[in-house]
ZASEKE-228349 format. One record per residue (C-alpha): residue in one letter; x, y negated, z. Coordinates in steps of 0.5 Angstrom, whole numbers, plus 500, padded with zeros to 3 digits. Layout:
N
AXYZ
...
***
This chain:
257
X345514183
X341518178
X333520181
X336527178
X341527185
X335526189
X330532185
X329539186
X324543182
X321549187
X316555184
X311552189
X307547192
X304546199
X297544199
X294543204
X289539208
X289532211
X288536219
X294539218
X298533216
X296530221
X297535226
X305536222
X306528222
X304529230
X309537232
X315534227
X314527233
X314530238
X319535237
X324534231
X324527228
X322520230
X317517227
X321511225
X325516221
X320519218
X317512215
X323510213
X325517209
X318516206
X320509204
X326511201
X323517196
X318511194
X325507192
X328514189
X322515184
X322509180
X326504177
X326497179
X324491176
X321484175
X316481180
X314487186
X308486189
X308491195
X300491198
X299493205
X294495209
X293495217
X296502219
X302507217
X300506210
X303500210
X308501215
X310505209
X310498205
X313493209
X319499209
X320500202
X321493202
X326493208
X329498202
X329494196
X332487199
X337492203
X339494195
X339487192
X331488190
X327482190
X319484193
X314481196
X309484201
X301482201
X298484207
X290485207
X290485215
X295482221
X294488225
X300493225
X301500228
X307499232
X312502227
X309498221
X310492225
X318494226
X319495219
X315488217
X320485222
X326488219
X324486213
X322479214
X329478218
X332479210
X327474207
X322478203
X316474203
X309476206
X303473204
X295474206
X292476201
X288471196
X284473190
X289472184
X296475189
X297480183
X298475178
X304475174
X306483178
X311488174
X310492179
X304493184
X305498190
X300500193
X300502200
X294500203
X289506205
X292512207
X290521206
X284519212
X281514208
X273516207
X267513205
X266506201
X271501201
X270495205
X273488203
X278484202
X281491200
X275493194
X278486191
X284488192
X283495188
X279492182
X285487181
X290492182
X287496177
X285489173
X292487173
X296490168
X302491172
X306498173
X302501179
X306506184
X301508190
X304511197
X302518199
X295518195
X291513191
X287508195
X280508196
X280517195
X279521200
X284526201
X281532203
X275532198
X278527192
X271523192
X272516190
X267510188
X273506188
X279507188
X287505185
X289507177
X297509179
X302511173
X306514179
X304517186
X309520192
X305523196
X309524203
X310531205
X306535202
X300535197
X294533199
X287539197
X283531194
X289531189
X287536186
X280535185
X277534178
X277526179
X284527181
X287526174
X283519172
X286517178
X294519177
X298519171
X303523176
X304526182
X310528186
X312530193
X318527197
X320532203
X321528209
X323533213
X315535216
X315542218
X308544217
X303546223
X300552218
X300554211
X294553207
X294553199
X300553195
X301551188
X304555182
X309552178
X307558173
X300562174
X300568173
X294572172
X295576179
X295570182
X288570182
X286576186
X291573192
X286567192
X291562196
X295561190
X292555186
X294552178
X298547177
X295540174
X298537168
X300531172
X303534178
X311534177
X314540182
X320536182
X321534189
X325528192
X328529197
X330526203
X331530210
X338529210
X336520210
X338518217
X335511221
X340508225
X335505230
X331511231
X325511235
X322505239
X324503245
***
Protein backbone atom coordinates (compact mmCIF):
# COMPACT_ATOMS: atom_id res chain seq x y z
CA UNK A 1 0.00 0.00 0.00
CA UNK A 2 1.29 3.37 -0.85
CA UNK A 3 2.92 5.62 2.18
CA UNK A 4 0.38 8.25 0.63
CA UNK A 5 -2.47 5.81 2.58
CA UNK A 6 -1.00 6.02 5.58
CA UNK A 7 0.20 10.23 5.50
CA UNK A 8 -1.97 13.38 6.63
CA UNK A 9 -0.67 16.87 6.18
CA UNK A 10 -1.99 18.85 8.99
CA UNK A 11 -1.56 23.06 9.44
CA UNK A 12 0.48 22.29 12.59
CA UNK A 13 2.42 20.47 14.79
CA UNK A 14 2.61 19.75 18.25
CA UNK A 15 6.21 20.48 20.05
CA UNK A 16 6.78 19.73 23.18
CA UNK A 17 8.88 18.76 25.75
CA UNK A 18 10.54 15.33 26.64
CA UNK A 19 8.44 15.71 30.54
CA UNK A 20 5.32 16.06 28.79
CA UNK A 21 6.01 12.98 26.55
CA UNK A 22 6.99 11.05 29.19
CA UNK A 23 3.83 11.96 31.13
CA UNK A 24 1.55 11.58 27.66
CA UNK A 25 3.33 7.82 27.17
CA UNK A 26 2.54 6.98 31.11
CA UNK A 27 -1.87 8.74 30.96
CA UNK A 28 -2.39 6.88 27.45
CA UNK A 29 -1.00 3.34 29.47
CA UNK A 30 -2.78 3.92 32.18
CA UNK A 31 -5.89 4.99 30.62
CA UNK A 32 -6.37 4.43 26.95
CA UNK A 33 -3.71 2.22 25.19
CA UNK A 34 -1.62 -0.52 26.20
CA UNK A 35 1.87 -0.03 26.16
CA UNK A 36 2.58 -3.14 23.83
CA UNK A 37 0.06 -1.26 21.16
CA UNK A 38 1.72 1.68 21.64
CA UNK A 39 5.52 -0.09 20.42
CA UNK A 40 3.91 -2.06 18.10
CA UNK A 41 2.26 1.10 16.34
CA UNK A 42 5.43 3.01 16.70
CA UNK A 43 7.08 0.20 14.87
CA UNK A 44 4.87 0.14 12.15
CA UNK A 45 4.94 4.13 11.38
CA UNK A 46 8.89 3.14 10.93
CA UNK A 47 7.87 0.24 8.46
CA UNK A 48 5.17 2.89 6.46
CA UNK A 49 8.00 5.71 6.05
CA UNK A 50 10.30 3.91 4.16
CA UNK A 51 11.18 1.29 1.39
CA UNK A 52 12.87 -1.72 2.21
CA UNK A 53 15.66 -3.44 0.93
CA UNK A 54 19.13 -4.86 1.14
CA UNK A 55 20.82 -5.67 3.94
CA UNK A 56 18.91 -4.01 7.37
CA UNK A 57 20.68 -3.70 10.24
CA UNK A 58 18.39 -2.77 13.13
CA UNK A 59 20.77 -1.29 16.08
CA UNK A 60 19.26 -1.77 19.61
CA UNK A 61 19.81 -0.20 22.85
CA UNK A 62 18.60 -1.44 26.32
CA UNK A 63 15.38 0.54 26.91
CA UNK A 64 12.09 1.17 25.03
CA UNK A 65 14.14 2.73 22.08
CA UNK A 66 14.97 -0.26 21.18
CA UNK A 67 11.82 -2.10 22.07
CA UNK A 68 10.97 -0.24 19.37
CA UNK A 69 13.55 -2.10 17.21
CA UNK A 70 13.23 -5.46 18.10
CA UNK A 71 9.55 -4.84 16.88
CA UNK A 72 10.09 -3.16 13.55
CA UNK A 73 12.12 -6.25 12.95
CA UNK A 74 8.97 -8.61 14.18
CA UNK A 75 7.22 -6.15 11.46
CA UNK A 76 9.68 -6.57 8.73
CA UNK A 77 10.04 -10.57 8.92
CA UNK A 78 6.28 -10.58 9.33
CA UNK A 79 5.82 -8.89 5.70
CA UNK A 80 8.87 -10.97 3.98
CA UNK A 81 11.78 -8.67 5.02
CA UNK A 82 14.85 -10.13 5.93
CA UNK A 83 16.82 -7.94 9.22
CA UNK A 84 19.18 -8.25 11.42
CA UNK A 85 19.02 -7.02 14.93
CA UNK A 86 22.51 -5.68 17.21
CA UNK A 87 21.97 -5.10 20.28
CA UNK A 88 24.46 -3.10 22.44
CA UNK A 89 23.20 -4.63 25.85
CA UNK A 90 21.32 -7.58 26.97
CA UNK A 91 18.94 -5.77 29.32
CA UNK A 92 15.61 -5.30 28.13
CA UNK A 93 12.49 -3.60 29.41
CA UNK A 94 9.80 -5.78 29.55
CA UNK A 95 8.04 -4.70 26.65
CA UNK A 96 11.17 -4.87 24.48
CA UNK A 97 12.14 -8.34 25.62
CA UNK A 98 8.22 -9.49 24.14
CA UNK A 99 9.15 -8.15 20.95
CA UNK A 100 12.68 -9.53 20.91
CA UNK A 101 10.84 -12.93 21.59
CA UNK A 102 8.71 -12.44 18.82
CA UNK A 103 11.05 -11.81 16.46
CA UNK A 104 13.65 -14.21 17.39
CA UNK A 105 10.65 -16.83 17.18
CA UNK A 106 10.33 -15.75 13.20
CA UNK A 107 14.30 -16.11 12.66
CA UNK A 108 15.51 -12.54 12.69
CA UNK A 109 19.09 -12.66 13.88
CA UNK A 110 20.32 -11.02 16.79
CA UNK A 111 23.76 -10.48 17.44
CA UNK A 112 25.88 -8.43 20.10
CA UNK A 113 27.58 -5.64 18.77
CA UNK A 114 31.34 -5.87 17.52
CA UNK A 115 33.53 -3.34 15.78
CA UNK A 116 32.66 -4.14 11.99
CA UNK A 117 28.55 -5.26 12.39
CA UNK A 118 27.53 -2.26 10.06
CA UNK A 119 29.69 -3.71 7.13
CA UNK A 120 27.92 -4.49 4.21
CA UNK A 121 24.27 -2.57 5.67
CA UNK A 122 22.11 -0.81 2.98
CA UNK A 123 19.81 0.17 5.55
CA UNK A 124 20.92 1.11 9.50
CA UNK A 125 18.24 1.74 11.81
CA UNK A 126 19.02 3.21 14.88
CA UNK A 127 17.10 2.79 18.00
CA UNK A 128 19.64 2.93 20.36
CA UNK A 129 19.10 5.87 22.72
CA UNK A 130 15.98 7.67 23.15
CA UNK A 131 14.24 11.53 23.90
CA UNK A 132 15.75 11.31 27.54
CA UNK A 133 19.21 10.58 26.64
CA UNK A 134 21.87 13.37 28.12
CA UNK A 135 25.29 14.08 28.55
CA UNK A 136 28.28 12.19 26.63
CA UNK A 137 27.79 9.20 25.15
CA UNK A 138 29.17 6.10 26.61
CA UNK A 139 30.67 3.01 25.15
CA UNK A 140 30.01 0.60 22.97
CA UNK A 141 27.38 2.84 21.94
CA UNK A 142 29.81 5.96 20.96
CA UNK A 143 31.60 3.09 18.60
CA UNK A 144 28.25 2.53 17.22
CA UNK A 145 27.49 5.82 16.43
CA UNK A 146 30.64 6.94 14.63
CA UNK A 147 30.36 3.71 12.76
CA UNK A 148 26.78 4.43 11.76
CA UNK A 149 27.92 7.58 10.54
CA UNK A 150 30.92 6.04 9.05
CA UNK A 151 28.91 3.58 7.06
CA UNK A 152 27.64 4.59 4.00
CA UNK A 153 24.34 3.07 4.42
CA UNK A 154 20.81 4.51 4.25
CA UNK A 155 20.30 5.81 8.35
CA UNK A 156 16.77 5.67 9.72
CA UNK A 157 16.79 6.76 13.55
CA UNK A 158 13.66 6.04 15.92
CA UNK A 159 11.78 8.77 17.45
CA UNK A 160 15.27 11.07 17.59
CA UNK A 161 18.72 10.90 16.56
CA UNK A 162 21.03 9.02 19.18
CA UNK A 163 23.36 10.92 21.11
CA UNK A 164 20.78 14.32 21.26
CA UNK A 165 19.08 15.54 23.77
CA UNK A 166 15.79 15.74 23.31
CA UNK A 167 14.70 18.76 25.11
CA UNK A 168 17.78 21.12 24.19
CA UNK A 169 19.16 19.24 20.83
CA UNK A 170 22.79 19.34 22.48
CA UNK A 171 24.96 16.94 20.90
CA UNK A 172 28.90 15.87 20.90
CA UNK A 173 28.02 12.87 19.15
CA UNK A 174 25.13 11.86 17.92
CA UNK A 175 23.80 9.54 14.84
CA UNK A 176 23.53 11.52 10.70
CA UNK A 177 19.93 10.23 9.65
CA UNK A 178 18.40 10.57 5.84
CA UNK A 179 15.08 9.91 7.78
CA UNK A 180 13.81 10.20 11.16
CA UNK A 181 10.10 9.28 13.09
CA UNK A 182 10.02 10.71 15.83
CA UNK A 183 6.84 9.07 17.80
CA UNK A 184 4.06 10.82 18.89
CA UNK A 185 4.84 14.35 18.87
CA UNK A 186 8.08 16.38 18.03
CA UNK A 187 10.16 16.84 20.46
CA UNK A 188 11.49 20.96 21.41
CA UNK A 189 15.65 19.35 20.85
CA UNK A 190 14.46 19.21 16.96
CA UNK A 191 14.11 22.00 16.58
CA UNK A 192 17.37 23.72 17.65
CA UNK A 193 19.81 25.22 15.33
CA UNK A 194 22.22 22.01 15.39
CA UNK A 195 19.11 19.99 14.67
CA UNK A 196 19.43 20.17 10.78
CA UNK A 197 23.17 18.81 10.88
CA UNK A 198 21.69 15.86 12.22
CA UNK A 199 18.61 15.07 10.07
CA UNK A 200 17.62 15.30 6.65
CA UNK A 201 14.12 14.63 7.40
CA UNK A 202 11.82 14.47 10.10
CA UNK A 203 8.36 13.13 10.29
CA UNK A 204 5.80 12.48 13.32
CA UNK A 205 4.02 9.03 13.23
CA UNK A 206 0.65 9.33 15.53
CA UNK A 207 0.40 6.55 17.58
CA UNK A 208 -2.62 7.36 19.49
CA UNK A 209 -0.80 9.47 22.58
CA UNK A 210 -3.03 11.81 24.08
CA UNK A 211 -1.18 14.77 25.25
CA UNK A 212 -0.95 15.61 28.89
CA UNK A 213 -0.47 19.65 27.96
CA UNK A 214 -0.06 21.66 25.00
CA UNK A 215 3.24 23.19 24.93
CA UNK A 216 4.34 24.54 21.35
CA UNK A 217 2.79 24.12 17.90
CA UNK A 218 4.66 24.43 14.52
CA UNK A 219 3.25 26.33 11.60
CA UNK A 220 3.02 24.59 8.31
CA UNK A 221 2.89 28.28 7.16
CA UNK A 222 4.21 31.53 9.25
CA UNK A 223 2.29 34.21 9.06
CA UNK A 224 3.44 37.45 10.71
CA UNK A 225 0.72 37.32 13.23
CA UNK A 226 1.97 34.58 14.58
CA UNK A 227 4.75 36.02 16.03
CA UNK A 228 2.85 38.04 18.70
CA UNK A 229 0.98 34.63 20.06
CA UNK A 230 4.67 33.54 20.92
CA UNK A 231 3.60 29.69 21.40
CA UNK A 232 3.62 29.42 17.41
CA UNK A 233 6.86 28.36 16.03
CA UNK A 234 8.25 28.36 11.97
CA UNK A 235 8.54 25.29 10.42
CA UNK A 236 12.35 24.10 9.62
CA UNK A 237 13.09 22.92 6.10
CA UNK A 238 13.52 19.23 7.13
CA UNK A 239 10.39 18.74 9.10
CA UNK A 240 7.79 17.13 6.84
CA UNK A 241 4.14 17.92 8.24
CA UNK A 242 2.81 15.02 6.95
CA UNK A 243 1.86 12.78 9.42
CA UNK A 244 1.72 8.93 9.64
CA UNK A 245 -0.78 7.33 10.87
CA UNK A 246 -1.41 4.66 13.01
CA UNK A 247 -4.15 4.96 15.65
CA UNK A 248 -6.31 2.56 13.89
CA UNK A 249 -3.34 -0.37 14.26
CA UNK A 250 -4.36 -2.93 16.84
CA UNK A 251 -1.91 -5.47 18.54
CA UNK A 252 -3.64 -8.88 19.19
CA UNK A 253 -1.67 -9.59 22.24
CA UNK A 254 -2.24 -6.57 24.03
CA UNK A 255 -0.77 -6.03 27.11
CA UNK A 256 1.58 -8.21 29.30
CA UNK A 257 0.56 -10.67 31.22
Amino acid sequence: MPLDTFMEQKPFLDCISVANMRESDRKTIENHVPSLTLMYRAATGVYRAAEWRGDIAIAVGSGNNGGDGFALAYILKSNGVDCRVVALSDKLSPDSAHFAKKAKALGVPAAPYAAGAFAGSDILVDCLLGTGFQGAVREPYASAIREINGAGARVISVDINSGMNGDTGAAELAVRSDLTVTVGFVKSGMLAANAGDYMKRLVVTDIGIVLDRAENKIAAEWREEYAAQGKILRRPAYLDMHVIDTRDVGYPEGKLK
